[in-house]
Backbone as a printed PyTorch tensor [residue, N CA C, xyz], in Angstrom:
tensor([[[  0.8250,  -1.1950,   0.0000],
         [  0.0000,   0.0000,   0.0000],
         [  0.8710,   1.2610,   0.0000]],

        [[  1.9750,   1.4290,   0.9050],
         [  3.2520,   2.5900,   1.0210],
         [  3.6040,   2.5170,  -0.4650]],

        [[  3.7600,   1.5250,  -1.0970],
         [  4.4660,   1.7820,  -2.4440],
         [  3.7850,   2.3190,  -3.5410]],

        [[  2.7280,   2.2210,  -3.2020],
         [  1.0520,   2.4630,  -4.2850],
         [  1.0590,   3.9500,  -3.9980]],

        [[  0.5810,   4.2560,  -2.2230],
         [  0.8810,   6.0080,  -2.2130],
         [  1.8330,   6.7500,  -3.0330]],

        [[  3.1250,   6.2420,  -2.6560],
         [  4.1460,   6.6520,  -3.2480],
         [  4.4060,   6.7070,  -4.7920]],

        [[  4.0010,   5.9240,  -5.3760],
         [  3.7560,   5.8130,  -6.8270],
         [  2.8440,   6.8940,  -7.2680]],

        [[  1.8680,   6.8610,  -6.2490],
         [  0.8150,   8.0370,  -7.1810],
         [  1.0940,   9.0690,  -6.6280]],

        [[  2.0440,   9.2340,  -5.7050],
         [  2.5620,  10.8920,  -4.9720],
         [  3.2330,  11.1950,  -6.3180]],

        [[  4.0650,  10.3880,  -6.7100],
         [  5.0330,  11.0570,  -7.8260],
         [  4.6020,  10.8290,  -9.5650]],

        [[  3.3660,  10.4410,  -9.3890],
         [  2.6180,  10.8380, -10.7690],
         [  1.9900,  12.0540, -10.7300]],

        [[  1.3270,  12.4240,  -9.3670],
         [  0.6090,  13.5490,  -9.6340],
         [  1.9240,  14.9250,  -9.4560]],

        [[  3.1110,  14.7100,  -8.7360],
         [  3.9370,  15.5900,  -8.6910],
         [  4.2690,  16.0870, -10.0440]],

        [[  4.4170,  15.0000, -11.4760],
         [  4.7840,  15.2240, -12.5820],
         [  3.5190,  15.3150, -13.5950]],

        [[  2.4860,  15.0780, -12.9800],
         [  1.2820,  15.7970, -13.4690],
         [  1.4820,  16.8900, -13.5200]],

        [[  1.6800,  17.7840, -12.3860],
         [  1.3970,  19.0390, -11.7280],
         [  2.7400,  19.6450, -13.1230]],

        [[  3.8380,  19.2090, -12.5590],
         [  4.6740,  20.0470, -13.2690],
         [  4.1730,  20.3080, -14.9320]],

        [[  4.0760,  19.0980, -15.2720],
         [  3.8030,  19.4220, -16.9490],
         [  3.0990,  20.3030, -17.0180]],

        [[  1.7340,  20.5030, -16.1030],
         [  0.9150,  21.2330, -16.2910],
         [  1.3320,  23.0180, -15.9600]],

        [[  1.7730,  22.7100, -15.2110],
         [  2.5470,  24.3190, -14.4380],
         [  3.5130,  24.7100, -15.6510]],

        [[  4.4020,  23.8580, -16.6070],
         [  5.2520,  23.9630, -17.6630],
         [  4.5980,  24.5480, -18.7180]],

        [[  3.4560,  24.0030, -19.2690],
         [  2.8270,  24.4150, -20.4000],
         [  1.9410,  25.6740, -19.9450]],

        [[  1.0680,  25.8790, -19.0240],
         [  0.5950,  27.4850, -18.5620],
         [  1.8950,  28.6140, -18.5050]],

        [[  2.7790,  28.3770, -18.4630],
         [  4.0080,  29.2410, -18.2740],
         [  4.7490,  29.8960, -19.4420]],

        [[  3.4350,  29.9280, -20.9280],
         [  4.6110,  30.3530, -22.0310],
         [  4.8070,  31.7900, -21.5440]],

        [[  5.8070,  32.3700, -22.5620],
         [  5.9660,  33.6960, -22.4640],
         [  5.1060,  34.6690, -23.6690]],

        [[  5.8810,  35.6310, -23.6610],
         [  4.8620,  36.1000, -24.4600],
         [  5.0410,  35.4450, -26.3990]],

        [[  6.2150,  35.8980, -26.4800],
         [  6.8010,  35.2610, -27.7990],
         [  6.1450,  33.8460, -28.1480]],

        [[  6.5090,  32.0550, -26.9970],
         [  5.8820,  31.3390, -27.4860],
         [  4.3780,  31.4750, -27.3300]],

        [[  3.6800,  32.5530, -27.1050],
         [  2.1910,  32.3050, -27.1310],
         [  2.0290,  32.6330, -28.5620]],

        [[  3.3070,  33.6160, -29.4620],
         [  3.0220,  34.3180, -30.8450],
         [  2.7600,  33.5140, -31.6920]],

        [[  3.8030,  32.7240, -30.9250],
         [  4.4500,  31.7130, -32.2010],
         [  3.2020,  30.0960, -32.3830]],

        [[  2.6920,  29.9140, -31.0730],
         [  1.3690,  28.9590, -30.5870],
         [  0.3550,  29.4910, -31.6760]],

        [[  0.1450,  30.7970, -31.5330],
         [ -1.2180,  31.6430, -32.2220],
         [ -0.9460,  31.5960, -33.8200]],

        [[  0.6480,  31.8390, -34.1960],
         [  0.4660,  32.0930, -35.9460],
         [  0.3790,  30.0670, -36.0920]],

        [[  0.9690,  28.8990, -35.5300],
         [  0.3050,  27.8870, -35.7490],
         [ -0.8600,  27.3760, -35.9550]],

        [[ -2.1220,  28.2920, -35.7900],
         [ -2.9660,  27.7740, -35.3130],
         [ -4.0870,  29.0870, -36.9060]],

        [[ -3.0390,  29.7140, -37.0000],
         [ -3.3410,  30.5180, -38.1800],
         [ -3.6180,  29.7240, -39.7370]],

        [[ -4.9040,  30.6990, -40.7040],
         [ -5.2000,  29.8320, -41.5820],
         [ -4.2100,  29.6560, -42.8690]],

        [[ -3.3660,  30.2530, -43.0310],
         [ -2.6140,  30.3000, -43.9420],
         [ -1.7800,  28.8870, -44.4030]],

        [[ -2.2320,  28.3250, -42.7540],
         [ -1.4310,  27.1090, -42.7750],
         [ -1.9140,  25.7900, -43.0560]],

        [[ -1.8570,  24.8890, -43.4700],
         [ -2.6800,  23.5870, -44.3480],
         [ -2.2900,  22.4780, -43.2870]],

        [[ -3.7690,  21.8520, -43.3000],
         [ -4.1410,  20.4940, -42.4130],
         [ -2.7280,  19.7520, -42.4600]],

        [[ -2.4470,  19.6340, -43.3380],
         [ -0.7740,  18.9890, -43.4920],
         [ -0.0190,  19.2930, -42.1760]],

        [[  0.3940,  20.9990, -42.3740],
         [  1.6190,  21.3310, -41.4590],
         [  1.2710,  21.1110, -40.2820]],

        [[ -0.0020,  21.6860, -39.8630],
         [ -0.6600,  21.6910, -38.6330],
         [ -0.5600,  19.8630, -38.2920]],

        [[ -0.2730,  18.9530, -38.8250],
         [ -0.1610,  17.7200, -38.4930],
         [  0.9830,  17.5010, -37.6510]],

        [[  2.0650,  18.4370, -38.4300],
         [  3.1570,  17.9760, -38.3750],
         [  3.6310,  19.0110, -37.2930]],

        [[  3.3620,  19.7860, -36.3100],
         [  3.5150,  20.7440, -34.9790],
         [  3.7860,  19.0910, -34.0690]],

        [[  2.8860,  18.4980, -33.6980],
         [  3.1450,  17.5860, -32.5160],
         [  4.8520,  17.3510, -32.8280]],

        [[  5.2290,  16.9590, -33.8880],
         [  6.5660,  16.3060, -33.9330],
         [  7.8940,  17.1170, -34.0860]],

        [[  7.1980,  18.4010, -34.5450],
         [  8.4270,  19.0650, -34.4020],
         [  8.6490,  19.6640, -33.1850]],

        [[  7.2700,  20.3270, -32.2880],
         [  7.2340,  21.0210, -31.2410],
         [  8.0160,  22.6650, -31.6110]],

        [[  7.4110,  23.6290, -32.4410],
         [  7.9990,  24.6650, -32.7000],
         [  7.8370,  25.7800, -32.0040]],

        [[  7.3610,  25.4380, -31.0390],
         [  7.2200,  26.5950, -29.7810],
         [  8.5960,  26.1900, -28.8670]],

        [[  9.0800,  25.2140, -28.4390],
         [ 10.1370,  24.5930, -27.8800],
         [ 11.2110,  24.5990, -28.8940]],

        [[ 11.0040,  24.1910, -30.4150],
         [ 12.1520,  24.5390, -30.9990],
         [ 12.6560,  26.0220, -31.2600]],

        [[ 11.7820,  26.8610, -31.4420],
         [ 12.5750,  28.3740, -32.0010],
         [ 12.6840,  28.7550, -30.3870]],

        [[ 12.2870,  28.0880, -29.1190],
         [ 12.3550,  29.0920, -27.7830],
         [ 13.8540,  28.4730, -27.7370]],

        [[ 14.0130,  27.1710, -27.9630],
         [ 15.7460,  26.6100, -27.9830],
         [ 16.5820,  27.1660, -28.7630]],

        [[ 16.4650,  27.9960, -30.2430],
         [ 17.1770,  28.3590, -31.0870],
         [ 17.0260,  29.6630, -30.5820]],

        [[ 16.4300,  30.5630, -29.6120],
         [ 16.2770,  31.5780, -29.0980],
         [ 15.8190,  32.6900, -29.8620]],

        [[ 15.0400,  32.4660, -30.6370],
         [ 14.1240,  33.5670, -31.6550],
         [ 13.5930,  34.5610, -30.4400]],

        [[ 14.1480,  35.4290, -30.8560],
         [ 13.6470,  37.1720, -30.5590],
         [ 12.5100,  37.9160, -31.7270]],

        [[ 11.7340,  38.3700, -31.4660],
         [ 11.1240,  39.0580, -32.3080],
         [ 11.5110,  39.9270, -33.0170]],

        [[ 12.8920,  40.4370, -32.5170],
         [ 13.1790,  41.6710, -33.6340],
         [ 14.5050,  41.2480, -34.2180]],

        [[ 14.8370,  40.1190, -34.3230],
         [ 16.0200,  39.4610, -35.0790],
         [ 15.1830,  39.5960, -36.6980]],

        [[ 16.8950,  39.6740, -37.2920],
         [ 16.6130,  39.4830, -38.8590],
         [ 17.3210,  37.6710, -38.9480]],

        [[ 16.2340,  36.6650, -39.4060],
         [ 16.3180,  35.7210, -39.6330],
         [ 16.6020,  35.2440, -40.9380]],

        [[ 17.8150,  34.5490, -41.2800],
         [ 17.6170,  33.9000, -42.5900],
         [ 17.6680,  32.2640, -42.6740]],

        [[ 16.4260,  32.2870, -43.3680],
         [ 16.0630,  30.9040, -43.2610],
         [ 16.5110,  30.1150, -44.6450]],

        [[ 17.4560,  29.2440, -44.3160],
         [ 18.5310,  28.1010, -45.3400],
         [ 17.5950,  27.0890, -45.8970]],

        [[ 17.8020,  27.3600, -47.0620],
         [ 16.9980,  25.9300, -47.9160],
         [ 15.3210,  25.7980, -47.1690]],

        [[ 14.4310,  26.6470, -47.2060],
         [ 13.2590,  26.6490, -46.3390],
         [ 12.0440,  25.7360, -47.0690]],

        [[ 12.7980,  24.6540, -48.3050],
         [ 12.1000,  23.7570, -48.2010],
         [ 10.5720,  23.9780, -48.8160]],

        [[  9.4960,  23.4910, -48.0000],
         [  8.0490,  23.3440, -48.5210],
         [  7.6070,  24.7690, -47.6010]],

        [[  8.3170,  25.1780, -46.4790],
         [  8.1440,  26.1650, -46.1150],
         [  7.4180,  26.2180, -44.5750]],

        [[  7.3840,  25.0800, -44.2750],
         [  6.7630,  24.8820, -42.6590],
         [  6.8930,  25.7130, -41.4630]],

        [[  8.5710,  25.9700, -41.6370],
         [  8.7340,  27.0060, -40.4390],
         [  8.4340,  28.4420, -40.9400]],

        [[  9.1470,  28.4820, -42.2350],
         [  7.9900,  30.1370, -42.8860],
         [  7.3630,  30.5010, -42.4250]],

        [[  6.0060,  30.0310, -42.7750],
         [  4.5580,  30.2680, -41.9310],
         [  4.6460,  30.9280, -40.8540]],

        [[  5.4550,  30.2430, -39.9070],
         [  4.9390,  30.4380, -38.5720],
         [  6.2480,  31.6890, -38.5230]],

        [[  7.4560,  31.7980, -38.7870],
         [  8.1220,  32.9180, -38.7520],
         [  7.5840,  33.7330, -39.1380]],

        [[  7.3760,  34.1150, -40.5680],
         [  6.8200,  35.1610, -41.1730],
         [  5.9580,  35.6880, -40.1200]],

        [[  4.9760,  34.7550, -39.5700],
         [  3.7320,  35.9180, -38.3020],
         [  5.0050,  36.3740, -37.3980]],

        [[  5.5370,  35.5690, -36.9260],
         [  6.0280,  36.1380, -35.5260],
         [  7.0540,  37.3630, -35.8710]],

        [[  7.7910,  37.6910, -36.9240],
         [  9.0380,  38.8290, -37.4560],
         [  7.8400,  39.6270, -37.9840]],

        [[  7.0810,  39.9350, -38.3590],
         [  6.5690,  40.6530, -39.3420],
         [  6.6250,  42.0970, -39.2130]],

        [[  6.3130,  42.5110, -37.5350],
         [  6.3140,  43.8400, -37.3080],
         [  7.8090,  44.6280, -36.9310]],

        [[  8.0640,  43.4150, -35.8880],
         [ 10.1030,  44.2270, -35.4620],
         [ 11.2400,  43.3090, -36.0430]],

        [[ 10.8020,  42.1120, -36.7890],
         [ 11.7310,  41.8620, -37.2220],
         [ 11.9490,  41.4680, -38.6180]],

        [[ 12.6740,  40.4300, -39.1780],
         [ 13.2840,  40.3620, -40.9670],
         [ 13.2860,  38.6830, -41.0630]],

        [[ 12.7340,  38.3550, -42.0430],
         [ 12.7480,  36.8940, -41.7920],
         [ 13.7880,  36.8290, -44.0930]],

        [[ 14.4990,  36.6920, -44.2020],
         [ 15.5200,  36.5550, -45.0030],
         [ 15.3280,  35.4430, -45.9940]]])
């Protein structure tokens, strides 16, 4: 029974956190959450957010809003999209 408490003490501890983790964006990944969720973007890409996680990837590559970005070989254009919203007003997407 001690081991059962204990088991579910430390599920709900890492419940809690995930949950406390994801309420905690800043302002930037909420930009970058919102132009995802924008229509410009096709049932396709929007598939493909779970696997890339691009709120966690550009907060790791440290995207600032008023950086001039140049984006290498941009491909079919997935991260485009969602750059283009977030640079549009202070920054340069290249």
């Amino acid at each position: 029974m001690k081991k059962l408490l204990s088991q579910l003490s430390v599920a709900a501890i890492v419940l809690t956190s995930t949950l406390s983790a994801q309420a905690a964006l800043t302002p930037l990944q909420e930009k970058v959450k919102s132009a995802m969720k924008m229509e410009h973007r096709t049932e396709q890409e929007m598939k493909r957010d779970r696997n890339r996680d691009p709120v966690r990837a550009l907060d790791f590559f440290g995207l600032k809003e008023s950086m001039k970005v140049i984006e290498f070989a941009p491909g079919n254009g997935w991260y485009t999209k969602i750059l283009e919203t977030v640079l549009y007003k202070e920054g340069e997407l290249l």
